[in-house]
TISEKOL-400405 format. One record per residue (C-alpha): residue number from 1; residue in one letter; y, x, z. Coordinates in Angstrom, 2 decimals. Layout:
BEGIN
- nr;rest;north;east;up
- NUM;A;Y;X;Z $
...
REM end
This chain:
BEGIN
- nr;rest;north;east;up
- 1;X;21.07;-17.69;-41.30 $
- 2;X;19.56;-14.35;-40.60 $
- 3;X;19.33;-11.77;-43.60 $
- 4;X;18.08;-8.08;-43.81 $
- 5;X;18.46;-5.14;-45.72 $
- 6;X;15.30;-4.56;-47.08 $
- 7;X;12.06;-6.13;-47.80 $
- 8;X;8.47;-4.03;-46.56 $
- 9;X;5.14;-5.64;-47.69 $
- 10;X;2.95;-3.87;-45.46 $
- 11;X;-0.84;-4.42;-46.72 $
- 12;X;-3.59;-4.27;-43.99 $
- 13;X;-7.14;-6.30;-44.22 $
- 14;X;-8.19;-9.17;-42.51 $
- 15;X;-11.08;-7.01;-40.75 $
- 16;X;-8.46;-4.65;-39.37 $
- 17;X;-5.50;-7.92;-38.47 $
- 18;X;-6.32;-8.43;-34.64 $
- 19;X;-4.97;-7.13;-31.14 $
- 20;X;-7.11;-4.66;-29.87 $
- 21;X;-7.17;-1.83;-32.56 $
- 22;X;-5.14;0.43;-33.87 $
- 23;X;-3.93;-0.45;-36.94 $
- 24;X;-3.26;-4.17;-35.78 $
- 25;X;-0.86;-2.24;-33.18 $
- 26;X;1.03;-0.61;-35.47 $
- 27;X;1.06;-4.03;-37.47 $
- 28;X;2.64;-5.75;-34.61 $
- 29;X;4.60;-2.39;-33.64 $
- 30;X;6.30;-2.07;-36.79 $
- 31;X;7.15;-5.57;-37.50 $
- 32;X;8.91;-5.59;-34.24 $
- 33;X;10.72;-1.83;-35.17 $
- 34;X;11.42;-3.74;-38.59 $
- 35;X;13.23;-6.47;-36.91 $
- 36;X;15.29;-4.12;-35.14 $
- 37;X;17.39;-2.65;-38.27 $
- 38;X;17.28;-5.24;-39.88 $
- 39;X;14.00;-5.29;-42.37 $
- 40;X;11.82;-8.17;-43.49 $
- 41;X;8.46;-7.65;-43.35 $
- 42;X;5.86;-9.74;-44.89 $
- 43;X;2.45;-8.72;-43.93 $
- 44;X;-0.30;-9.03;-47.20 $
- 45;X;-4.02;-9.54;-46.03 $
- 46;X;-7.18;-9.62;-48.60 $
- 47;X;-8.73;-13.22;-47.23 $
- 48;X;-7.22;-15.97;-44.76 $
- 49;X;-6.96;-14.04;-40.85 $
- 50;X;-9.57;-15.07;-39.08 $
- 51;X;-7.92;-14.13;-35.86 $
- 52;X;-5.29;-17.13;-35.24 $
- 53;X;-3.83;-15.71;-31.88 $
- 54;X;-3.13;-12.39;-33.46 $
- 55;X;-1.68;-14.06;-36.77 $
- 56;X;0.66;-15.74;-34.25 $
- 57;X;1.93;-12.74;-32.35 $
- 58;X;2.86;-11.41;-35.96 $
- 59;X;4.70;-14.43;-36.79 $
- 60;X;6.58;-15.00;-33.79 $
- 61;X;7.63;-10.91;-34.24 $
- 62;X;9.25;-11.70;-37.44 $
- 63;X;6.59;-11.35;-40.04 $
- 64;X;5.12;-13.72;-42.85 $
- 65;X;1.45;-13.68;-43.95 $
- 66;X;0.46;-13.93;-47.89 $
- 67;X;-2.90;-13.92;-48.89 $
- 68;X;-4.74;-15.02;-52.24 $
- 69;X;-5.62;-18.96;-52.17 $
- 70;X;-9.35;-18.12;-54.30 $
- 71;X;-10.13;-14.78;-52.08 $
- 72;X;-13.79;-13.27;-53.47 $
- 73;X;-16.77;-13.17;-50.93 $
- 74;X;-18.00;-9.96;-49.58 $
- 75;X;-21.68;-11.16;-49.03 $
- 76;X;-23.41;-9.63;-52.22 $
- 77;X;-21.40;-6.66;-51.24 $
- 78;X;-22.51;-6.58;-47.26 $
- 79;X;-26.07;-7.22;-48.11 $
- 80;X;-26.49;-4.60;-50.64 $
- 81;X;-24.67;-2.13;-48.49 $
- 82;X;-26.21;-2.39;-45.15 $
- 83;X;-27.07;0.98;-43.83 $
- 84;X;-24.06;2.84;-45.40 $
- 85;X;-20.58;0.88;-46.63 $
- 86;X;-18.74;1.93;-49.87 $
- 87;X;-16.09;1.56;-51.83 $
- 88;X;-15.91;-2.83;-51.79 $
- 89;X;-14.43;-3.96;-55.64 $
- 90;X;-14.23;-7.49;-54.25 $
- 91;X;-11.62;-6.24;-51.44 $
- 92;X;-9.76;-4.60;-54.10 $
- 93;X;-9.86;-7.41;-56.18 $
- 94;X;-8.72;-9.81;-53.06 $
- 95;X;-5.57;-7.54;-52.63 $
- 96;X;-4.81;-7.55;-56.19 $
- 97;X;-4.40;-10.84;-56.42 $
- 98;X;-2.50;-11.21;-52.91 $
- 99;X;-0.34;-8.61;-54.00 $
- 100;X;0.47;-10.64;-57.18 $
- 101;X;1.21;-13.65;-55.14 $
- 102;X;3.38;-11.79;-52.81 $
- 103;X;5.62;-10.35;-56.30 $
- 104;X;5.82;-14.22;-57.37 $
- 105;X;8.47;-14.83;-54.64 $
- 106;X;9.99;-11.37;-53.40 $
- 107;X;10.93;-8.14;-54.62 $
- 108;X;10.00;-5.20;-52.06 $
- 109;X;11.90;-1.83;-51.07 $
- 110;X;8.49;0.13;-50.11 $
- 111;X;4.78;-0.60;-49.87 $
- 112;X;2.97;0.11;-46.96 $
- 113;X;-0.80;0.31;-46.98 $
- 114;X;-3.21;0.26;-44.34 $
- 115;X;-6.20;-0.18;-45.94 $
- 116;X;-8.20;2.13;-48.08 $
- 117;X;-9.03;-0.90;-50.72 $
- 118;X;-5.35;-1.78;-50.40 $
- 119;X;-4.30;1.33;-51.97 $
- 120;X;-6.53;1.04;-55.22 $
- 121;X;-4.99;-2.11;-55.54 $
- 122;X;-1.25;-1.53;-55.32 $
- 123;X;-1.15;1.68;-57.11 $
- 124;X;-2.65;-0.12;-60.38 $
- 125;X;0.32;-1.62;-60.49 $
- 126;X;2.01;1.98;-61.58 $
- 127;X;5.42;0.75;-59.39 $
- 128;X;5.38;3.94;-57.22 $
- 129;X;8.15;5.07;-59.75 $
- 130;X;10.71;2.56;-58.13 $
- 131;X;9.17;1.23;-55.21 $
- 132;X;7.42;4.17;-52.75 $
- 133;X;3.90;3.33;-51.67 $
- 134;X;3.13;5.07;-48.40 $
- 135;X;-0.58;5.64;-48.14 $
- 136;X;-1.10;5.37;-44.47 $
- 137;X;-3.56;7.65;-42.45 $
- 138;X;-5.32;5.92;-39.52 $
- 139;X;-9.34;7.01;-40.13 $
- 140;X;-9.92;10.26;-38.59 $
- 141;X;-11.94;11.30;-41.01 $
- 142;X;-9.15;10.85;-43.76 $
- 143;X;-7.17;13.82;-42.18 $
- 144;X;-10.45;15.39;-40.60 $
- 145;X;-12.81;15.80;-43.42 $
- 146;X;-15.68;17.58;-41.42 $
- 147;X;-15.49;14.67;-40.00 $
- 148;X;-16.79;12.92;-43.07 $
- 149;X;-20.14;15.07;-43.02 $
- 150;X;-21.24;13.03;-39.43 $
- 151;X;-24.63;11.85;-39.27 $
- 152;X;-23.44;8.92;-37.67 $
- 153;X;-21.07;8.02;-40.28 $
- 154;X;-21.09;4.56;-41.57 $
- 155;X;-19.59;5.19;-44.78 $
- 156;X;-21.56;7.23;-48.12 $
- 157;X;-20.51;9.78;-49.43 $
- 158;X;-19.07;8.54;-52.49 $
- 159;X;-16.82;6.09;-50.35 $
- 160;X;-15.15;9.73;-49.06 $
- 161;X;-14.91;11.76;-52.31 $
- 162;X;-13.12;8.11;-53.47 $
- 163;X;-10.73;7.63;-51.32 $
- 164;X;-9.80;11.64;-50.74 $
- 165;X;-8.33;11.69;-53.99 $
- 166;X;-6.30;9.01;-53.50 $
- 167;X;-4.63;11.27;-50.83 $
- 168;X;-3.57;13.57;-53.95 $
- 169;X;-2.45;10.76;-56.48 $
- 170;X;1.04;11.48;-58.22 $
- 171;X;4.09;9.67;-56.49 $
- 172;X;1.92;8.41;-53.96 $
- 173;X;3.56;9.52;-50.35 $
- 174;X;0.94;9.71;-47.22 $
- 175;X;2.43;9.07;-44.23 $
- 176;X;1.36;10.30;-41.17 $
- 177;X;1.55;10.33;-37.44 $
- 178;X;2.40;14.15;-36.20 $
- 179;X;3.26;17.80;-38.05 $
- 180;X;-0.40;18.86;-37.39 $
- 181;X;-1.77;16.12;-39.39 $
- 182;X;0.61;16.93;-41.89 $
- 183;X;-0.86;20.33;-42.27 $
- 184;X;-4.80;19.33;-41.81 $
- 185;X;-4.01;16.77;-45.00 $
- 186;X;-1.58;19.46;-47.21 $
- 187;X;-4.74;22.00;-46.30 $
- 188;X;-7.25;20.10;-48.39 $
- 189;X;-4.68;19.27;-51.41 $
- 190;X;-2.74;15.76;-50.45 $
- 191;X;0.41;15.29;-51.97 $
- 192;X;3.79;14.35;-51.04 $
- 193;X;2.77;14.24;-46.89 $
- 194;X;5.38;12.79;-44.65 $
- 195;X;6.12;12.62;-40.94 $
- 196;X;6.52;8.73;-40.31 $
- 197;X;5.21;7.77;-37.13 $
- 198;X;4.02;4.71;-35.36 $
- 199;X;6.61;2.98;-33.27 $
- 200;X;4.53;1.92;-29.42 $
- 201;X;2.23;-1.09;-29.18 $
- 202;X;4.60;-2.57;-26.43 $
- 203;X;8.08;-1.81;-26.11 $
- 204;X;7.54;-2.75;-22.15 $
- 205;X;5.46;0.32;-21.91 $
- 206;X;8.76;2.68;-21.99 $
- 207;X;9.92;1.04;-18.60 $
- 208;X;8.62;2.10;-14.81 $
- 209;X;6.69;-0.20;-13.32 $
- 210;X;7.75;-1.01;-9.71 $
- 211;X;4.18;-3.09;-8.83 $
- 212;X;0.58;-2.19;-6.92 $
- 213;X;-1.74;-0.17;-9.25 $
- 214;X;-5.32;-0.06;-9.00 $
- 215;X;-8.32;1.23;-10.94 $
- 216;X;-9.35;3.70;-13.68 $
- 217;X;-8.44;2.47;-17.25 $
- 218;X;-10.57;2.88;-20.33 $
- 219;X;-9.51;1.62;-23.49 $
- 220;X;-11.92;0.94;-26.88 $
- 221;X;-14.27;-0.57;-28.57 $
- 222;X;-17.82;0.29;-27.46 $
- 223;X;-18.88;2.31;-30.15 $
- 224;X;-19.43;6.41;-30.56 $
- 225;X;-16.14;7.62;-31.38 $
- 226;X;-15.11;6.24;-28.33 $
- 227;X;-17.44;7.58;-25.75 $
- 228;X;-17.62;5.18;-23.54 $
- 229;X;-20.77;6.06;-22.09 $
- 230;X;-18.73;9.12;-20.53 $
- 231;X;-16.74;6.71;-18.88 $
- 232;X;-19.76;4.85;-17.42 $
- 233;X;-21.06;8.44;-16.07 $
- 234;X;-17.66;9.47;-14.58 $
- 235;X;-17.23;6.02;-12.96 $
- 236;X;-20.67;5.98;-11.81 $
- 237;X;-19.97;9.23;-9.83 $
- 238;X;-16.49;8.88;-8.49 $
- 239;X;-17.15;5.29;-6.99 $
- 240;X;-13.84;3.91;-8.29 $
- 241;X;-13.10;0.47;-9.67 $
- 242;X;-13.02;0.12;-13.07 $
- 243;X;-10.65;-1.43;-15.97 $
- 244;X;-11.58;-1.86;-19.52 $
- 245;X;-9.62;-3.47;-21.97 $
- 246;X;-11.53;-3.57;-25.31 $
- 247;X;-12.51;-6.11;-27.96 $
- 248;X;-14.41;-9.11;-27.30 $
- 249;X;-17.83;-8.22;-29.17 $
- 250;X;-17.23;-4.91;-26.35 $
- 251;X;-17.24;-7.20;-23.34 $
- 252;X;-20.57;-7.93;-23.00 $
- 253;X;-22.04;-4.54;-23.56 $
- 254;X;-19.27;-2.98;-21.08 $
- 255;X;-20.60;-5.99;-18.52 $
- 256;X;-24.12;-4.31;-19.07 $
- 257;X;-23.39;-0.64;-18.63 $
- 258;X;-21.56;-1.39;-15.57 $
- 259;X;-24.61;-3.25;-14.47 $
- 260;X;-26.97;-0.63;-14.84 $
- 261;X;-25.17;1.97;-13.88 $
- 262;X;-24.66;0.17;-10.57 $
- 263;X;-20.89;-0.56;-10.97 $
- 264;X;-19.78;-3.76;-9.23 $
- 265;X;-16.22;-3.60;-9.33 $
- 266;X;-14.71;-3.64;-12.51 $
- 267;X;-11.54;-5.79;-14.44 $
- 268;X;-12.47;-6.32;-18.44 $
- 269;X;-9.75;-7.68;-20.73 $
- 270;X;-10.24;-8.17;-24.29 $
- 271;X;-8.12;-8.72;-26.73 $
- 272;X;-4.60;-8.78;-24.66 $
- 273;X;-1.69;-8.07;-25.92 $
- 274;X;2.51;-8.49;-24.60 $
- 275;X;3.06;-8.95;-21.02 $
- 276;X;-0.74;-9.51;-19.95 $
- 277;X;-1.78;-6.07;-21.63 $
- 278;X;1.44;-4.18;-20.59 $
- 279;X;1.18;-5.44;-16.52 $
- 280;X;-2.70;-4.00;-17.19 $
- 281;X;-2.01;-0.89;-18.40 $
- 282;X;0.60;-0.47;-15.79 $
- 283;X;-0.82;-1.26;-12.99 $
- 284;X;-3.68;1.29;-13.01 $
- 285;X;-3.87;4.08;-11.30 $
- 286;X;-5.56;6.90;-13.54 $
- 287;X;-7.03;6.66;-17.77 $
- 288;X;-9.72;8.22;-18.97 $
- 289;X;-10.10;8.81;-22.10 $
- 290;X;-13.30;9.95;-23.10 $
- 291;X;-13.32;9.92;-27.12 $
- 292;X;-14.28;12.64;-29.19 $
- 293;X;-12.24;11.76;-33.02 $
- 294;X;-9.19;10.45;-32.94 $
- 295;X;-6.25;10.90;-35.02 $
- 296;X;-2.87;9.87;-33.26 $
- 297;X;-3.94;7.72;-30.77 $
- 298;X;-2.02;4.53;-29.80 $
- 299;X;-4.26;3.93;-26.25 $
- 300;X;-2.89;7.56;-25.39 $
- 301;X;0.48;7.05;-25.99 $
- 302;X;0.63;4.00;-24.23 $
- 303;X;-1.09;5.49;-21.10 $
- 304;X;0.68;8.88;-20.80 $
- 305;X;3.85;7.69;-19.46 $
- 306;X;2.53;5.66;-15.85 $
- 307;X;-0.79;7.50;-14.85 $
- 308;X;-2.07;10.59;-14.57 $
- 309;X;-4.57;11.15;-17.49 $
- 310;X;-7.94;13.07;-18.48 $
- 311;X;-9.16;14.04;-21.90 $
- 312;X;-12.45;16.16;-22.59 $
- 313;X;-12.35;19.70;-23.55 $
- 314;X;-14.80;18.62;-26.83 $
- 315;X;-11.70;17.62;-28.76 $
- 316;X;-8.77;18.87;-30.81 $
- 317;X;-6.57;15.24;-31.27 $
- 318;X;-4.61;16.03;-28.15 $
- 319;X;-3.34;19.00;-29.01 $
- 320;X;-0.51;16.46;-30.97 $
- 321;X;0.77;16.30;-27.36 $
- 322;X;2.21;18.13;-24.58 $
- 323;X;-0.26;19.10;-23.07 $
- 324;X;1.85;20.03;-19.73 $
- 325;X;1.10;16.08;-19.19 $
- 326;X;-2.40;15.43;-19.16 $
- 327;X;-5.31;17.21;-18.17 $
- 328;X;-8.41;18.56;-19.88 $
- 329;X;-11.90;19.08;-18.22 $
- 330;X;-15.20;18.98;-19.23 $
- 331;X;-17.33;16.03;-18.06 $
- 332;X;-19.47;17.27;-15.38 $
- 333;X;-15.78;17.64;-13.78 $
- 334;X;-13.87;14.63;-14.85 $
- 335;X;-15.19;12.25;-11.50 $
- 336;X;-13.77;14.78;-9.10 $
- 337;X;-10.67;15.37;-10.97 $
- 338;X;-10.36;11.24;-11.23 $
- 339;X;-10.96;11.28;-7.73 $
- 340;X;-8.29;13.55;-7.07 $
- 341;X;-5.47;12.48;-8.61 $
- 342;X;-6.68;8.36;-7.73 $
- 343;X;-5.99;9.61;-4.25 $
- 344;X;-2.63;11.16;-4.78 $
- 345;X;0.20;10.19;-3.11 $
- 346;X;2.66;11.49;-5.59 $
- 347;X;5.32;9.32;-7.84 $
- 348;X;3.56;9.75;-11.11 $
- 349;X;6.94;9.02;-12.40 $
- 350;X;8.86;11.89;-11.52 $
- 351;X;6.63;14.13;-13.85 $
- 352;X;8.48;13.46;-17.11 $
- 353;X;5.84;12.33;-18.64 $
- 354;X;7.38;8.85;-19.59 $
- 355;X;10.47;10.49;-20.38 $
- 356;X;8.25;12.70;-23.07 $
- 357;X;7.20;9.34;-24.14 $
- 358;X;10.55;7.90;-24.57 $
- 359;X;11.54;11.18;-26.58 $
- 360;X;8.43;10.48;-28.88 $
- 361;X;9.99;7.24;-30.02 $
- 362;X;13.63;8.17;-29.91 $
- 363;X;13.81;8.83;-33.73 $
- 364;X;10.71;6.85;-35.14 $
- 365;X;12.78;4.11;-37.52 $
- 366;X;15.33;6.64;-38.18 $
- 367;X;12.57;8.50;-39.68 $
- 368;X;11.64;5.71;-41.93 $
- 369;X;15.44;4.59;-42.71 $
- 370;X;15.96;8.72;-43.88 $
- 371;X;12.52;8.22;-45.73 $
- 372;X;13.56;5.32;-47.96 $
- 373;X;17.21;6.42;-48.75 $
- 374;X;16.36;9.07;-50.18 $
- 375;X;13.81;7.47;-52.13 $
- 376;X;15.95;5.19;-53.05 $
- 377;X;18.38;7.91;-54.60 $
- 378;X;15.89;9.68;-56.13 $
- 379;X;13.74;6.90;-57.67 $
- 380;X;13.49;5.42;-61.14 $
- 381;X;16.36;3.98;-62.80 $
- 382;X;17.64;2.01;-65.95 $
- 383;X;20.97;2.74;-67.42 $
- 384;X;20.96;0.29;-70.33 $
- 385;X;22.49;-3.32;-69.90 $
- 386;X;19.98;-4.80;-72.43 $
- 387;X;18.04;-7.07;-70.25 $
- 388;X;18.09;-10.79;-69.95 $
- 389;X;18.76;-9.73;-65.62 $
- 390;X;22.06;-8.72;-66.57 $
- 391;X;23.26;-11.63;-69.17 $
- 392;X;21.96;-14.37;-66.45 $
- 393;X;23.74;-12.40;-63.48 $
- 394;X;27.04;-12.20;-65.61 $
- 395;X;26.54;-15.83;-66.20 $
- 396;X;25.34;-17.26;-62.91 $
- 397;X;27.01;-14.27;-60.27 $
- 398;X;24.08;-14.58;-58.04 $
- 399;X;19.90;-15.38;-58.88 $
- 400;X;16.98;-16.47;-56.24 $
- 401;X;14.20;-13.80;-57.52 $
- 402;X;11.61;-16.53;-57.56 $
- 403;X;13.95;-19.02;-59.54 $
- 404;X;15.11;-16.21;-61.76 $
- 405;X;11.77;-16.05;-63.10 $
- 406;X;10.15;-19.81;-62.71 $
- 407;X;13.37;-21.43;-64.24 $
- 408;X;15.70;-18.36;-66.27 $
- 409;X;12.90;-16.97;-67.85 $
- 410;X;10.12;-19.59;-67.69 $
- 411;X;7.44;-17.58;-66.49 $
- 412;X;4.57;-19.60;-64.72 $
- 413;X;3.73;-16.14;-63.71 $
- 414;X;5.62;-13.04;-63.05 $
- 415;X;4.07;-10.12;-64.83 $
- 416;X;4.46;-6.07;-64.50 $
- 417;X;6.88;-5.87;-67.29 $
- 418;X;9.46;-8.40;-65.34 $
- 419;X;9.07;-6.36;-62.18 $
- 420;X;9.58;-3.23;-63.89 $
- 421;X;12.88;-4.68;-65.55 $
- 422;X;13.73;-5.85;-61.94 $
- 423;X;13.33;-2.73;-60.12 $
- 424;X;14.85;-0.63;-62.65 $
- 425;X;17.99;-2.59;-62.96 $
- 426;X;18.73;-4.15;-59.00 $
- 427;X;21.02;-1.23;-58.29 $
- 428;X;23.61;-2.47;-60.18 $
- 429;X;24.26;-5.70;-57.56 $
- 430;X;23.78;-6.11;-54.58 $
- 431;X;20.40;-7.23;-52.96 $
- 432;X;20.07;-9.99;-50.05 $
- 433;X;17.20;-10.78;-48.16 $
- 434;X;16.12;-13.80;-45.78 $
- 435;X;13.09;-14.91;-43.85 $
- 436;X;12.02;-16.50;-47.34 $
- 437;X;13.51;-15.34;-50.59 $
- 438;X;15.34;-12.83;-52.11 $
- 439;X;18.84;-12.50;-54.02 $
- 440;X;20.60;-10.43;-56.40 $
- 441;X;24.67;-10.60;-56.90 $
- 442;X;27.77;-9.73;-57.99 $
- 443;X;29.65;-10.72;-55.27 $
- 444;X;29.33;-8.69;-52.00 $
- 445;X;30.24;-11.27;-50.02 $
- 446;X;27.33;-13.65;-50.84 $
- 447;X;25.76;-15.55;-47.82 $
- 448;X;22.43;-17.52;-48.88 $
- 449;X;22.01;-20.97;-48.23 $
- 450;X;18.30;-22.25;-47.08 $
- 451;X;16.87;-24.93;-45.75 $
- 452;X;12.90;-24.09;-45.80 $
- 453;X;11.22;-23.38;-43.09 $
- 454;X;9.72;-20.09;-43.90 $
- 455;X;6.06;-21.23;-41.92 $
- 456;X;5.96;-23.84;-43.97 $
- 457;X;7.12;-21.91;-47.35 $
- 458;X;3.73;-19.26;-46.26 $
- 459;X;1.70;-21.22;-45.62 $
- 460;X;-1.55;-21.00;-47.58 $
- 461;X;-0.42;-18.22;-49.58 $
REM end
């Protein structure tokens, strides 16, 4: 039986759980880092995942799913809010209580939140003395805060002024993908900012590939941010075929641009993910990437390393990256620089620029290993031997966390006060974790005995 060293409940919403954006990458990316030195993750959603392929890929990486049974509707909530979303209460409410459900079987070593609702929710629980809760940034706008004054932004203003000072809440940390965000966020008064980046989509995409490439690559939703339509223009001009990989509600209004724009050849994948989305990436020959706010992209990272690649001048996010390997030109020149370097007959490879890449994630889960030891040494602590924890250890030498409660203490619900006892006291023994429970003991040398299937043990929570 397989156990780990610590246990990460990483909270991300249902809306954001699927395989074509970027916090669903890093969802997938980190489980899989996770699994690597040896941490559990179980992933906690607000509602049921709608998107069954995706909740599989996350499973079969090493993750478990826990959401709330009796998960609140967000239909009063969408229909009030139609031309502007806020803060949603029910969404809070939803994580709350999957948060809850999660604490009923496992104990956690760090919190890490994905969602803006998500972090209301876990840091009413007041456990960031024992237990850090990284505040992750992924919105542009959360590090960019002109950004937040956008005509075409879909969120009111309150929903910003909200969720800003949650980036400067005590003990919360607010991780972050590169030193430059660090200093955008530390510049308008966040708190406790840390380098802790996002480990790559696809662990394929650090190798060569030895196949035929083909086509220009674009990668995104259809929507503003994106600028896709620069992508149409530039493709329009140059003649070249075309490869999209987007979502599936992007499909159809890529199939139309392309069709107007007089574009015949063109590859669309939606959705893709593992060998089918790293063989596409691979195999083309140039990326474009168009958008105008971005934070730390994932789409850039994964492109950099096998194809030459063009950004616009009308943007700051690439300055996170050498910029020795990629090129910036404004659009009236981006279909004769595509055309250029399409027709090269250079080895893209010997630039270094998938070496860079390599270098990039050299150090990423040694940055989150440094992160939580010292944490760990520095965080909240009981020195009395007065709770019922220690008399049941001394009796029993080891205790399932779950059992502890349900049968030593007779809870039919764990509450704040038990977790608090719980985290203040497990450094005294010695902490176990497996794909379903976890154990406290005396004895160093305890191996766990299961026989539950942990799909079966998750499912419907």
């Amino acid at each position: 039986m397989r156990t780990y060293k610590k246990r990460i409940a990483f909270l991300i919403s249902d809306q954001h759980f699927h395989a074509h954006g970027g916090i669903g990458s890093f969802a997938k990316s980190f489980t899989e880092m996770c699994q690597r030195i040896d941490w559990k993750v179980d992933m906690i959603l607000d509602k049921k995942p709608r998107h069954n392929e995706f909740a599989d890929i996350i499973k079969n990486a090493g993750a478990n799913i826990i959401y709330t049974n009796e998960p609140a509707s967000y239909g009063k909530h969408s229909t009030f809010f139609q031309n502007g979303d806020t803060i949603n209460s029910d969404k809070i409410s939803n994580f709350r209580d999957s948060i809850i459900q999660a604490l009923q079987l496992n104990a956690y070593d760090m919190f890490v939140v994905n969602t803006q609702e998500a972090m209301t929710a876990i840091y009413s629980f007041s456990l960031d003395e024992y237990v850090p809760v990284v505040f992750y940034t992924h919105l542009h706008s959360m590090i960019y805060r002109e950004a937040q004054n956008f005509t075409s932004d879909v969120f009111l203003p309150n929903y910003h002024h909200f969720f800003n000072k949650h980036m400067e809440f005590s003990n919360a940390i607010i991780g972050t993908q590169s030193k430059k965000n660090v200093n955008e966020l530390e510049k308008y008064g966040s708190k406790n900012c840390k380098l802790l980046r996002m480990p790559i989509s696809e662990q394929s995409l650090l190798e060569p590939y030895q196949g035929e490439k083909s086509g220009v690559l674009f990668i995104g939703r259809w929507e503003e941010g994106k600028n896709p339509e620069a992508y149409i223009r530039a493709m329009k001009e140059c003649g070249l075929p075309c490869k999209v990989m987007t979502s599936k509600t992007g499909v159809e209004k890529f199939k139309k641009a392309f069709k107007e724009a007089g574009i015949t050849k063109f590859d669309i994948k939606a959705d893709i993910s593992g060998k089918e989305k790293v063989d596409f990436i691979r195999s083309s020959k140039v990326f474009f990437m168009p958008s105008l706010r971005e934070n730390y992209p994932f789409a850039f990272i994964e492109c950099l390393g096998h194809m030459p690649t063009i950004v616009l001048d009308k943007q700051d996010w690439s300055t996170n990256f050498d910029s020795k390997y990629y090129t910036i030109k404004p659009l009236q020149e981006v279909a004769e620089t595509i055309t250029s370097l399409y027709n090269s007959d250079s080895d893209y490879y010997q630039s270094g620029a998938l070496d860079y890449i390599r270098s990039l994630e050299d150090n990423i889960a040694n940055e989150w290993i440094e992160f939580l030891t010292e944490f760990e040494e520095e965080s909240k602590k009981s020195n009395s031997n007065t709770a019922q924890l220690h008399g049941i250890i001394d009796q029993k030498t080891t205790i399932r966390y779950n059992e502890f409660f349900e049968t030593d203490l007779k809870r039919k619900s764990v509450n704040r006060n038990d977790c608090v006892s719980y985290y203040g006291n497990r450094h005294k023994y010695y902490t176990i974790y497996t794909d379903q429970f976890t154990y406290l003991s005396k004895d160093n040398k305890f191996t766990p005995e299961e026989n539950t299937d942990s799909t079966d043990l998750f499912e419907g929570l």
